[in-house]
N, C-alpha and C positions, 0 to 999 in steps of 0.2 A: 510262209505267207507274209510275215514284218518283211523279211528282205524283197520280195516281190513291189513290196507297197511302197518301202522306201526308193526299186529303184523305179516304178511310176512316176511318183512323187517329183523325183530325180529329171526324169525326161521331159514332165509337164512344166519343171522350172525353166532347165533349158530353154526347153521350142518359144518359151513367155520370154524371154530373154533376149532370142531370135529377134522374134518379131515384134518387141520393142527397139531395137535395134536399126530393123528394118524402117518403120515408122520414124525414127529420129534422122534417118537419113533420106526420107524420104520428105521429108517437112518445110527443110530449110529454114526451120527455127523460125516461123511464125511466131507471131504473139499469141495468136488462136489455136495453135497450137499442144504450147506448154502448160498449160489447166489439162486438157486430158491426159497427159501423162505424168505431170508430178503427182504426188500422195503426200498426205500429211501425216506423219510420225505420231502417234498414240501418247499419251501422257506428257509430261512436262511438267513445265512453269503454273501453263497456261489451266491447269485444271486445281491448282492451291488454293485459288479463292471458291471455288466450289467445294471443297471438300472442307476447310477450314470454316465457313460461311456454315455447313450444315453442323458440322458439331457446336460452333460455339452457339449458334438460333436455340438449339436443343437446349443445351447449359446456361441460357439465357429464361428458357420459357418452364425449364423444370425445379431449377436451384430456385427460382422467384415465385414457384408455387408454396415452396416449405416452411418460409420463415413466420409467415402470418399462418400457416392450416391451423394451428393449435388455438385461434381465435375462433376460427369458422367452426371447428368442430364442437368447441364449448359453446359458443352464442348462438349457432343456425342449427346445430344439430345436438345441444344440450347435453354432452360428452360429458364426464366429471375429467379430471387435468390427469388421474392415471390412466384412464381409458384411451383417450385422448394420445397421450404421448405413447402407449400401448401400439396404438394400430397407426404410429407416425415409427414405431421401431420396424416393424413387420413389414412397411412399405420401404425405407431404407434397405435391412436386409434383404427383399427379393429384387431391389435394384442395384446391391451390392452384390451378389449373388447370380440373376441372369447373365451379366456379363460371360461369366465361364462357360455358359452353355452355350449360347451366342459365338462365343469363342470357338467350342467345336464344331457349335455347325458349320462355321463359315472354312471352318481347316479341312471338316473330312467329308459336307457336305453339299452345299450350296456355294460356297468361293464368298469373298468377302461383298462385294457388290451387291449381291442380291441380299447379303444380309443385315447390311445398313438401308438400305432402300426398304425391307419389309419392317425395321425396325424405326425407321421416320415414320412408314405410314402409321404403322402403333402407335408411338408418338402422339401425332397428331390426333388420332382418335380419341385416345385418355385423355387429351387437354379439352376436345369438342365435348365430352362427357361432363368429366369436371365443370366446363362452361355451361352445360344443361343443366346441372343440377344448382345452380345460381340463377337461372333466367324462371325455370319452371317452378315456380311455388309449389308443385303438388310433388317434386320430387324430393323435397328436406320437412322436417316438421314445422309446421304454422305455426307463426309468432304466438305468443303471450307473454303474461308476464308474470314474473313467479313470484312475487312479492303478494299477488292478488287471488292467484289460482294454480291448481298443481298442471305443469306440464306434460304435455303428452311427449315420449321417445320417439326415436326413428323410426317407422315400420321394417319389417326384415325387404321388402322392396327398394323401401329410401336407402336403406343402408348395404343392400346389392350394389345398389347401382353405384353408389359412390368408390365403395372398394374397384368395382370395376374398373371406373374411370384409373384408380390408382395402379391396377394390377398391368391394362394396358399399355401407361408410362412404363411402370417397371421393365416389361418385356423388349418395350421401343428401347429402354436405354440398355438393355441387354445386347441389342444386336448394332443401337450405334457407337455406342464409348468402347467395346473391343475392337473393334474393325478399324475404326477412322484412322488412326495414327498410321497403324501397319499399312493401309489400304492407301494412302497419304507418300508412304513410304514407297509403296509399289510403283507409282509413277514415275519417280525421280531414280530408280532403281537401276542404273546403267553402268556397269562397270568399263566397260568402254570408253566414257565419257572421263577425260582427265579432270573435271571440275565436278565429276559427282558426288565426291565429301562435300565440296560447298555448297553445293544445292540441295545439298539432305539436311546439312546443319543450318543453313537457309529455312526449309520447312519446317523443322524442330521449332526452332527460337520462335518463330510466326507461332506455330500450331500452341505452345506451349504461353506466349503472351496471349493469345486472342483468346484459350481458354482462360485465364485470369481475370481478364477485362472481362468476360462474359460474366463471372461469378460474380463481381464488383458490380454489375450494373443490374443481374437480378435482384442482388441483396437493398439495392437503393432504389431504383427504377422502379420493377414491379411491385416494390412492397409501396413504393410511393403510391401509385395509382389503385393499389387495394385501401389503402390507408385514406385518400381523400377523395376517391370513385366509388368504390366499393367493390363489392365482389361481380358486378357484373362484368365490367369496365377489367376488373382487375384479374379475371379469369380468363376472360376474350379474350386478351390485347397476347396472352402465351399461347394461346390456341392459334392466331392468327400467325405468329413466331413461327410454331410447329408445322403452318403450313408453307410458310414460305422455308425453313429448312428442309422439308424434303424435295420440294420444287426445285430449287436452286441446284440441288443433289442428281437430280433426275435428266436436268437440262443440259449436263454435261455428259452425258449419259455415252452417245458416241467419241468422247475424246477421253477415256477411261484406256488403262490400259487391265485389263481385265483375268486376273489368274484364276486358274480352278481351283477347285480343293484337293486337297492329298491328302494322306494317313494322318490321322492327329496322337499325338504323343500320348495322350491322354489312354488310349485304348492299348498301345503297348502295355505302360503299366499296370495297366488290368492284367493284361495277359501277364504279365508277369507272376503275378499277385497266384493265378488259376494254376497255371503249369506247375509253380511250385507246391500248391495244394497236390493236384493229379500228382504228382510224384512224390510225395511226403514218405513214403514207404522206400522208396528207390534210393542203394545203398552207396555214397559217397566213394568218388573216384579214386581207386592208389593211383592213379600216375596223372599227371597234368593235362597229357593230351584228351580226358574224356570230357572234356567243359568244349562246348560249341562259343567261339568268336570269332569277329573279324580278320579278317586277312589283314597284318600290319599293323593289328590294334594294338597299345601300350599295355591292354590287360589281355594275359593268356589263362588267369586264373584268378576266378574269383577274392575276395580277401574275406580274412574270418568273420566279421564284424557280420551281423545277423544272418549268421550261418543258413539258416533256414532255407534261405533268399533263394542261394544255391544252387537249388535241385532244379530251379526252373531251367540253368543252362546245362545238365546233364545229359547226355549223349548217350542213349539207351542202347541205341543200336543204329549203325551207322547207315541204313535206308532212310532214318530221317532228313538227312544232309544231300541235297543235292550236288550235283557235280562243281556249280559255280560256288558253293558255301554256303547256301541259301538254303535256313529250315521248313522242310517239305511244309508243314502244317505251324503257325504259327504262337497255335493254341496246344501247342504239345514239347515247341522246344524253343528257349530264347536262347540272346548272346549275352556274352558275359556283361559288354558293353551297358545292355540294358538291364542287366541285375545291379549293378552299380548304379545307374540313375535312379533307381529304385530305393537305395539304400542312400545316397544321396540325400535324397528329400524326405526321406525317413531322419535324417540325423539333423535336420533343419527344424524339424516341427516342435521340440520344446522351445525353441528359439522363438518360433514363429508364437507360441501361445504366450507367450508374453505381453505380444503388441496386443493382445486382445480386450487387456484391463484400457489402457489409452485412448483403444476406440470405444468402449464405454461409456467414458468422462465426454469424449468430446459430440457424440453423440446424443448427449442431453439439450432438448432444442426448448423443450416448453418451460423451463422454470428457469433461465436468464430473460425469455420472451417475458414471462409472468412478470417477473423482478423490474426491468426496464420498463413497463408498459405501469407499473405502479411509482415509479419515479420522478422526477423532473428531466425533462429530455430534451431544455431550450439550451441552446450556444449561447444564441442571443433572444431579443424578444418575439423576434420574429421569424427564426430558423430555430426547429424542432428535429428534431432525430428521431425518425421513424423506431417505436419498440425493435422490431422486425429487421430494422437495420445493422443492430450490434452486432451481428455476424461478421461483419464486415473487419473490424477490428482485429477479429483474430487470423484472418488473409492480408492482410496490410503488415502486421507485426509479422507473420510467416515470410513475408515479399520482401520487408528488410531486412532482418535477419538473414537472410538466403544472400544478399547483397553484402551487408557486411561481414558476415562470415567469410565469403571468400574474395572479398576484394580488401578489406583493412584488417580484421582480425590476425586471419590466419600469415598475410605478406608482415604483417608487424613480429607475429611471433617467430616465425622465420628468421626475420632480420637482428630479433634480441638473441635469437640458438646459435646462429651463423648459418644455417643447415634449414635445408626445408622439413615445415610442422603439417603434421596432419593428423585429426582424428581419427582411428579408426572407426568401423561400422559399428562393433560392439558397444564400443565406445559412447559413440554418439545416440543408440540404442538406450540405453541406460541413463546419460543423461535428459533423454526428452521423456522420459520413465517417471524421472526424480520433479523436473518442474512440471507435467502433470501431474503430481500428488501438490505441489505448492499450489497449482489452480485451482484443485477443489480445495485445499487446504482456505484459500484466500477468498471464495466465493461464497463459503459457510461462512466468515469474518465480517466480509458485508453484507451479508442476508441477516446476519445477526442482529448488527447497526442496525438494518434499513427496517424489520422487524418491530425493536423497541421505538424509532419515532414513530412506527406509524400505530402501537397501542398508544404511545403519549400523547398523539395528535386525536384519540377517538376512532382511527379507522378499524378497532378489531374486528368489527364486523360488516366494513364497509371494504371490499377488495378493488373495487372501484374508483375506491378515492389516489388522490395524488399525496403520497408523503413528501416532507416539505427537504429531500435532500438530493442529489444531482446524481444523475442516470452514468454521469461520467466517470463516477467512482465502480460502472462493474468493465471497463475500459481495461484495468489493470488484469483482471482473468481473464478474460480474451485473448491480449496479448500474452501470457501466461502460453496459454493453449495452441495459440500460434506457434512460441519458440519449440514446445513439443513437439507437434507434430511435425515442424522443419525439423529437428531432430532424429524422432526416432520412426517416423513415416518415411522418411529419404534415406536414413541408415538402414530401416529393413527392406527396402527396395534394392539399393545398393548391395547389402548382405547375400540376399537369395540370388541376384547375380551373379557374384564372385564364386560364392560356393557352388553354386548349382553347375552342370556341363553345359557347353554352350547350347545343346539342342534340348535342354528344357526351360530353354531362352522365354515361352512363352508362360509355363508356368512359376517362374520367378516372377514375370508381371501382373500374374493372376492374385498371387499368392496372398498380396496387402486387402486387396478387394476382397476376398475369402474372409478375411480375418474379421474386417467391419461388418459381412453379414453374419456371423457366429457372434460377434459385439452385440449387436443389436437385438439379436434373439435374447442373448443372458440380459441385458440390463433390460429389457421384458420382465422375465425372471425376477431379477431383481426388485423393482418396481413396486410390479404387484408382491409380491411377498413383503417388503416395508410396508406398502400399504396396509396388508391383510393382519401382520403383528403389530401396527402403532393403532390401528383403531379397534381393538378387542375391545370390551367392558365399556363402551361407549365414548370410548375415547377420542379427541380429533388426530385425523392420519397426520403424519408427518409429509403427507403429498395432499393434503386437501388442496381441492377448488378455490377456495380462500387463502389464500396468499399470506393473507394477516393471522387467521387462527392457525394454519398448517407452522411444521415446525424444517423449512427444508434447506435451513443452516445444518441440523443434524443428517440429513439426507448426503448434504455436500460433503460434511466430513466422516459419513460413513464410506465414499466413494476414495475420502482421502488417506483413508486407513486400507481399505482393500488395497489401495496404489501400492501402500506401504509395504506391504503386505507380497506384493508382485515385484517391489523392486528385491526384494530379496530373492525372491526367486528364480529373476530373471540372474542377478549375481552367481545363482548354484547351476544355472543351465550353460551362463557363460563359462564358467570352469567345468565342466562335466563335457561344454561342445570340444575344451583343449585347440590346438591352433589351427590357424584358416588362413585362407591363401591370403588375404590381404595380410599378412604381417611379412610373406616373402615380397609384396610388391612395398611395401614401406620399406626394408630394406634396398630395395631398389632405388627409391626416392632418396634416400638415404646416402647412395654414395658406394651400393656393393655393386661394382659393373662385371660381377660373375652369375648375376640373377637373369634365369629366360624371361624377356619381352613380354614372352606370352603371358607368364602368370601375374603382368600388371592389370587391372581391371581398371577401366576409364571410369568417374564418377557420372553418374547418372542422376537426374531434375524431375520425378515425375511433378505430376499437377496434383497436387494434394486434395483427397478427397473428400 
């Protein structure tokens, strides 16, 4: 029936060939003409600023929702600062998180198009939400004042409906920050075209600047107009964002070039994981030929290493194998190929829980917000630094860093070796390990300072008030937290490429993402548990509301001791991983021109999240 259709297919090309043919000879090449018979080619150039335009609107109108919420939720909705930074963790982790899902549907389900399109409109709904719930009085609790009268809470209605608005974004950024890149990719995707490296690393550098600039103009922009508009002004103006990023998305709509979806990786693994259950009994092959693989593949036999794995590619009897190699039922027999990627990313995961202390620390939004919004924040008398702003600090020191690193750093050490220098992944893993344990180390030190003037000044029970010392001193943890995450966010990204096989290309890129929503759930965890042991016997928490009584110098360096804590252990997991490909391709670099090409892995830039 396929070869029937194929040669269909086949003759209706033709006879269109024909009688286009016929038609150009028939015309004599009018002007009026050539419009009915040329066609415009799908994708390109010309669809970059569409696609680019939608993600960075989104990164624009979501990253500028986060910096202030820990104000809105204590002052409009009367939150205590754990609570508060409680359900700013949960909102991070399901948007750290939907991405993966977002990721498989667009792979095995819907194609990527339909799944950035359904996840702008999300988008935009959760910011139209969030914006009702600032315009409408009756959907947050009614002012008072607490000095005069006890406050009334959220009602479980007020506080539906806000989770809402949050849960909606999450989902929106679920379906557009996986997609966009790849989907970005797809257009320019022409191997034919002798300039198509240029034009993908053309799209890269754009996609990967204009996300930057995006985060840099939330962190200042939107938090400006929350800061001197309010939240009406200052909610709108990201809802209005959201609308014009999926518009813009949508308008290009016929000039997409548009793939389906196919099998996603993710569910082989499963399968994998099943078969070798179903076969747990099923006794291990004497001779090599009984393991089902690829025709041509490098592995004809599984290796020892979680043996287990195994059974899933065991060949019970050979009616499960079709005639072209192909296992009859998928769910009863894999290849060896895919028991390895299996085990693969099994050998990655102590590695990978490492980065999870890191995204912890850097995840803490509400107690530097607290810290700088209690400090002096003039440059000058007249220019003020939004609390809300100091974000910024630690992407600006990540954006240098990332510059000099590899344009004077690394050419100078080179130049003292003779020989080209490179860190490796591990490497640089561990280092941005070690100066996030100095961040929180350094931001318990001036929380400490900023603490004792402001009991010296009277404010112990005034959180309100301004201590008389300079906002610019929490500058130095920022940057702190910036050189980390350049460090060990772009080594573990880098890492799970190199090791991983090229076709779990996609969850190498997941894999960071995964890690910051497992961060965020633990320093939940975390959180409240400090909270719920510092204030026993009536004690004040070491996370109080109050900023001046609270104690969260001790909070920072308990975060600096766990670090401590994880860089050791990330040390025992790096010796226990033993060697990885990048030490053959540093030998490469190096000078051994007996090393395969193949095993050099190019360095990779994601967008820090």
């Amino acid at each position: 029936m396929e070869k029937e259709m194929l040669e269909l297919s086949s003759d209706h090309m033709t006879k269109m060939e024909e009688d286009h043919n016929h038609q150009l000879s028939s015309s004599s090449f009018s002007p009026m003409a050539v419009p009915r018979i040329m066609t415009r080619s799908k994708g390109g150039l010309v669809t970059m600023p569409f696609i680019i335009a939608n993600e960075s609107l989104e990164k624009v109108a979501s990253y500028g929702l986060l910096p202030n919420m820990t104000f809105y939720l204590m002052k409009d909705y009367r939150m205590g600062v754990t609570t508060a930074q409680n359900l700013l963790f949960y909102w991070s982790s399901a948007t750290n998180f939907l991405p993966l899902v977002g990721a498989f549907i667009a792979d095995s389900y819907l194609g990527r198009f339909l799944v950035i399109g359904f996840g702008s409109i999300f988008s935009f709904l959760g910011a139209v939400l969030l914006w009702l719930t600032a315009m409408i009085p009756k959907a947050r609790p009614s002012p008072c004042d607490l000095s005069v009268q006890a406050c009334k809470s959220a009602t479980p209605a007020q506080y539906t409906l806000l989770v809402s608005s949050f849960m909606l974004m999450s989902i929106g950024a679920g379906g557009v920050r996986p997609c966009s890149l790849a989907f970005g990719a797809n257009q320019f995707d022409k191997p034919d075209n002798p300039n198509n490296k240029r034009v993908l690393e053309t799209f890269f550098n754009w996609y990967y600047a204009s996300a930057m600039i995006s985060v840099l103009i939330a962190m200042t922009g939107i938090v400006y107009l929350q800061d001197h508009m309010g939240w009406k002004v200052g909610f709108g103006v990201p809802a209005i964002i959201m609308f014009f990023s999926g518009l813009l998305f949508f308008l290009a709509s016929p000039l997409y070039i548009k793939q389906k979806a196919s099998k996603n990786l993710f569910s082989r693994l499963v399968q994998v994981i099943v078969v070798a259950y179903k076969n747990r009994k099923v006794a291990y092959p004497s001779e090599n030929s009984g393991y089902h693989h690829n025709k041509g593949s490098e592995f004809s036999v599984p290796t020892n290493k979680l043996r287990f794995l195994n059974k899933a590619c065991i060949i019970k009897c050979p009616e499960d194998v079709k005639q072209d190699g192909v296992a009859v039922d998928p769910w009863n027999l894999r290849t060896v190929e895919q028991v390895e990627d299996l085990k693969s990313l099994i050998r990655v995961m102590p590695l990978w829980s490492t980065g999870i202390m890191i995204s912890i620390n850097l995840s803490q939004s509400s107690f530097p917000l607290l810290q700088a919004n209690s400090m002096n924040r003039h440059i000058t008398k007249s220019i003020e630094i939004p609390a809300g702003s100091f974000g910024m600090f630690t992407i600006i020191a990540l954006t240098i860093w990332l510059v000099l690193y590899d344009r004077a750093i690394l050419p100078l050490a080179s130049r003292i070796r003779g020989k080209p220098v490179r860190l490796g992944t591990r490497e640089r893993m561990g280092i941005g390990i070690f100066f996030s344990c100095m961040a929180m180390l350094i931001s318990g030190i001036i929380e400490h300072i900023r603490r004792g003037k402001a009991i010296k000044q009277g404010l112990l029970n005034n959180p309100e008030g301004v201590v008389a010392m300079s906002a610019m001193w929490l500058i130095p943890q920022h940057c702190l937290n910036g050189i980390a995450e350049a460090f060990n966010a772009i080594g573990q990204t880098e890492f799970y490429y190199s090791e991983l096989p090229k076709s779990m290309s996609s969850i190498a890129a997941a894999m960071f993402g995964l890690g910051m929503a497992v961060a965020n759930l633990l320093a939940s965890v975390i959180l409240s548990n400090v909270d719920n042991l510092t204030k026993r016997e009536g004690k004040e928490s070491w996370v109080s509301s109050n900023i001046n009584r609270g104690r969260y110098e001790n909070y920072y360096w308990l975060l600096a001791i766990m670090t401590g804590f994880n860089l050791l252990y990330f040390m025992v997991c790096s010796w226990a991983y033993g060697p990885c490909v990048e030490n053959m391709s540093k030998k490469m670099v190096e000078g051994d021109g007996d090393m395969p090409q193949e095993n050099v892995s190019s360095p990779l830039r994601p967008l820090p999240a």
